[in-house]
N, C-alpha and C positions, 0 to 999 in steps of 0.2 A: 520161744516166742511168747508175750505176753501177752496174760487174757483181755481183751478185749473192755473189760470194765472192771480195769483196773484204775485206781485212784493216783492222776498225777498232780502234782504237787508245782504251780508256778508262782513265782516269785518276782515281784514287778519293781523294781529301784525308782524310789523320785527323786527326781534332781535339784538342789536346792543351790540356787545362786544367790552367793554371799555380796555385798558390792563392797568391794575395798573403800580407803578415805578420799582415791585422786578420781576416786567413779561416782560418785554422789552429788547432791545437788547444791551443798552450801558455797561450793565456788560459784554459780550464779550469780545468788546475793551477793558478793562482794562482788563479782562484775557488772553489776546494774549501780551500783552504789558508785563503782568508777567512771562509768560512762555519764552517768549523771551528775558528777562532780566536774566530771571535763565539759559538760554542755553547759553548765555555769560558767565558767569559768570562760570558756570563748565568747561565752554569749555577753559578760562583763567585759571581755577585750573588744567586741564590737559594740558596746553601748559608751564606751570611752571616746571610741575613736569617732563617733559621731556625733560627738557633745565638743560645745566650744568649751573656751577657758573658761568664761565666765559663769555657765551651767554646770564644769563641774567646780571651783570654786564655791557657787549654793549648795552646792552637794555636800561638801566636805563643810563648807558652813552650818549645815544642818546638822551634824551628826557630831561637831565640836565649836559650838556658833561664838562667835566675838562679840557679840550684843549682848552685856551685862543682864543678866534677869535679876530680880529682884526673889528670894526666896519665899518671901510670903505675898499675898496679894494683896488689894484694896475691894475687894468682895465683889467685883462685877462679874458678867458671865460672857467678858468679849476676849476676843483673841487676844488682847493683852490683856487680861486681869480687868480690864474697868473699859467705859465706852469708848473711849476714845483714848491717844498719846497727849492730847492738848485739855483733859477733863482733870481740872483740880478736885475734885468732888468724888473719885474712884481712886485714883492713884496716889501713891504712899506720898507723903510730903518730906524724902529726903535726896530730893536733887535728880532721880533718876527720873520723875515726870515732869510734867508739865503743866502752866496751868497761864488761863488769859488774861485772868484778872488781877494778881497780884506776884508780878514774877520776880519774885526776892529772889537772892542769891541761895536762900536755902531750899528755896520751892521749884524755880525755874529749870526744863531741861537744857543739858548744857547743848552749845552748836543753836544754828542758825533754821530755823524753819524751811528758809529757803523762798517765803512768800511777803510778809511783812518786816520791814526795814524796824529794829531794834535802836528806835530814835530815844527813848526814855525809859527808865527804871519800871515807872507802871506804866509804859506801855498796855493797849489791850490790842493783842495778838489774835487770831484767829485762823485756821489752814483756811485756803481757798473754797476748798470742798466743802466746809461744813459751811463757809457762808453761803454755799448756793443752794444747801438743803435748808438753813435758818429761812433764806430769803421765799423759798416755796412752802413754806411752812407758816411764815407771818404771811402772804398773800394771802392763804388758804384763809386764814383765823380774822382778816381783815371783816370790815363790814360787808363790804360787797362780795365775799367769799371768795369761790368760783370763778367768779365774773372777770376778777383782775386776774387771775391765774390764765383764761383768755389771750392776753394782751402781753405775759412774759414767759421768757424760754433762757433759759440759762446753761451755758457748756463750759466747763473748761478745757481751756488750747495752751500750746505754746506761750501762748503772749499772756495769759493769765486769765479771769473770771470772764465770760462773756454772757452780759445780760440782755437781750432782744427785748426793747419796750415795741410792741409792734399796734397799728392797727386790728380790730376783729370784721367780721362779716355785718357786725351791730352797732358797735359805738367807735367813733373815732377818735384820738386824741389828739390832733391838731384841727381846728377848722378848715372845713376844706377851702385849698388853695389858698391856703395862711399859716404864716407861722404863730398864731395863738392857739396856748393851749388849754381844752378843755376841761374839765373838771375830772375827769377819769385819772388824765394825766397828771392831775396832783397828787391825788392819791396814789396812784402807782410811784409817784417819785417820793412820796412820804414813805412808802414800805419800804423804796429798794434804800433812803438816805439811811433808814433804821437798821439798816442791815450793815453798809458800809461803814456806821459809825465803828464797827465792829476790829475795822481794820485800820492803819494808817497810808497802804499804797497810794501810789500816783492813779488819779483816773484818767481816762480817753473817752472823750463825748462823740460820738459818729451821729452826719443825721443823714438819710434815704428819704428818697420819693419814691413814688411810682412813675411810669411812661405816660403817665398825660401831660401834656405841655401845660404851663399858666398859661392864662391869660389875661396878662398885664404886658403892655410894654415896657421891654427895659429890665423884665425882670423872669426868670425862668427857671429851673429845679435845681440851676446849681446855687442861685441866692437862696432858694426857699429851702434847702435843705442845713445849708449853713445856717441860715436864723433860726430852722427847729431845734438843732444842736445848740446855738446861742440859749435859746429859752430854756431848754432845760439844765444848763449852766446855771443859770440865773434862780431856777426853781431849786436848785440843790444846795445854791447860796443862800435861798431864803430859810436851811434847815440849819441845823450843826455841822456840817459839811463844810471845813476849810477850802476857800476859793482856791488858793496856792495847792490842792491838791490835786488841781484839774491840768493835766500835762498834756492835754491838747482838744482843739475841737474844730473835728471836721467835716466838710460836706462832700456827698459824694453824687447827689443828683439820683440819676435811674440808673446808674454804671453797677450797679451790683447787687441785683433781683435775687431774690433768697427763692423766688416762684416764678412760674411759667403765668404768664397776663398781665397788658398793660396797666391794669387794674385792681391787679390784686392787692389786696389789705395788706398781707403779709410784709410786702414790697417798701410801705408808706411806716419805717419805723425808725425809733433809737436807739443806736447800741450802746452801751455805757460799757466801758474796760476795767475793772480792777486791775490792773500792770504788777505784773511778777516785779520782783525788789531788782534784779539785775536790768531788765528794760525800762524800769523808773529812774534808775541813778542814770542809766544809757542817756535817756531823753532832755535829763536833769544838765545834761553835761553839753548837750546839744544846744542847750537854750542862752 
């Protein structure tokens, strides 16, 4: 039997777990790297199938475009290189731009605008668009500033340029209940003719009343609106404005209120149409 305080001797094993290559963690990473290449990938098959032709067509345009660039620029800082497609003054002068004022064969871009009819060599060309910013731009710079910017409103539609020569809350441009117009109305037809010269399109003179009847016998909103439209005919005649480029001029009465009130200003106006090149040859062909 042994003494009692005797010295034992224990001995304690650690266990040491080695982790093989298929036990470790780098197959993760390469399984997160897979699932995230397949959630591309379907996510690209459902962003295909929800696009038309023509969206992905820009797509694929984008990324290999069919629209010639030009390698160097003309120093502007617009999405094309220079202000505008139609600015001879930013863009290179070797056929790939454009320009209004002098559109030689080696200056002009090739193709059709799409807006003014290419009747002569210097033609002076203009996009619809920048006429209706030139044309809020010389109102502004006018005498009366302000005042005339009042009185016009300009959108382009379908049918082309539309410019609202209207009545204000303060001065009117035709006498009331006549078709004489007043001094405002010259001026406002001086700025928009200045503008127009800009272009060659067919124009369309519209005239509006308001809902109050004349009071003349014999004569009512649908003559009075026809001879506002006549008079400002006549006043565009009296600028540089070829008469032959008036393709029509009509009266509409009260039938077509841009405002709610018999009397509203808004209501009592003229519209003037720059005509897109395809609805000017239309009407051309009509007459």
């Amino acid at each position: 039997m042994a003494a009692p305080n005797a010295n034992i001797t224990v001995v304690k094993r650690k266990k040491v777990v080695k982790g093989d290559g298929h036990h470790g963690g780098a197959w993760k990473v390469a399984y997160a790297d897979f699932v995230t290449a397949m959630m591309a990938f379907f996510l690209l098959m459902w962003l295909l199938s929800a696009t038309s032709d023509e969206q992905r067509e820009g797509l694929a345009d984008y990324f290999a475009p069919t629209v010639p660039i030009h390698r160097t620029t003309g120093g502007g800082d617009g999405p094309f290189s220079g202000d505008s497609i139609f600015s001879e003054a930013t863009k290179l002068r070797d056929g790939q731009g454009a320009t209004n004022a002098r559109p030689t064969d080696a200056q002009a871009a090739r193709g059709d605008s799409g807006f003014a009819p290419d009747i002569s060599s210097d033609a002076e060309l203009a996009d619809i668009t920048e006429v209706e910013e030139l044309m809020q731009r010389r109102a502004g710079e006018s005498r009366f500033g302000d005042e005339l910017l009042d009185h016009i409103a300009a959108r382009v539609t379908d049918e082309g340029l539309i410019i609202d020569i209207h009545d204000s809350t303060r001065t009117p441009i035709f006498e009331p209940g006549s078709a004489e117009p007043t001094q405002r109305l010259a001026d406002l037809i001086d700025v928009v003719a200045e503008v127009l010269m800009l272009v060659r399109n067919d124009l369309a003179i519209d005239g509006h009343t308001d809902g109050r009847p004349v009071l003349r016998a014999d004569y009512s909103n649908w003559e009075l609106s026809v001879d506002r439209a006549h008079a400002v005919r006549r006043l565009l005649a009296g600028t540089d404005i070829a008469e032959t480029r008036v393709a029509r001029v009509v009266g509409h009465a009260d039938r077509q209120p841009v405002e709610e009130g018999i009397a509203n200003p808004r209501n009592r106006r003229i519209v003037v149409t720059v005509l897109r090149v395809e609805r000017s040859e239309r009407q051309g062909a009509s007459r």
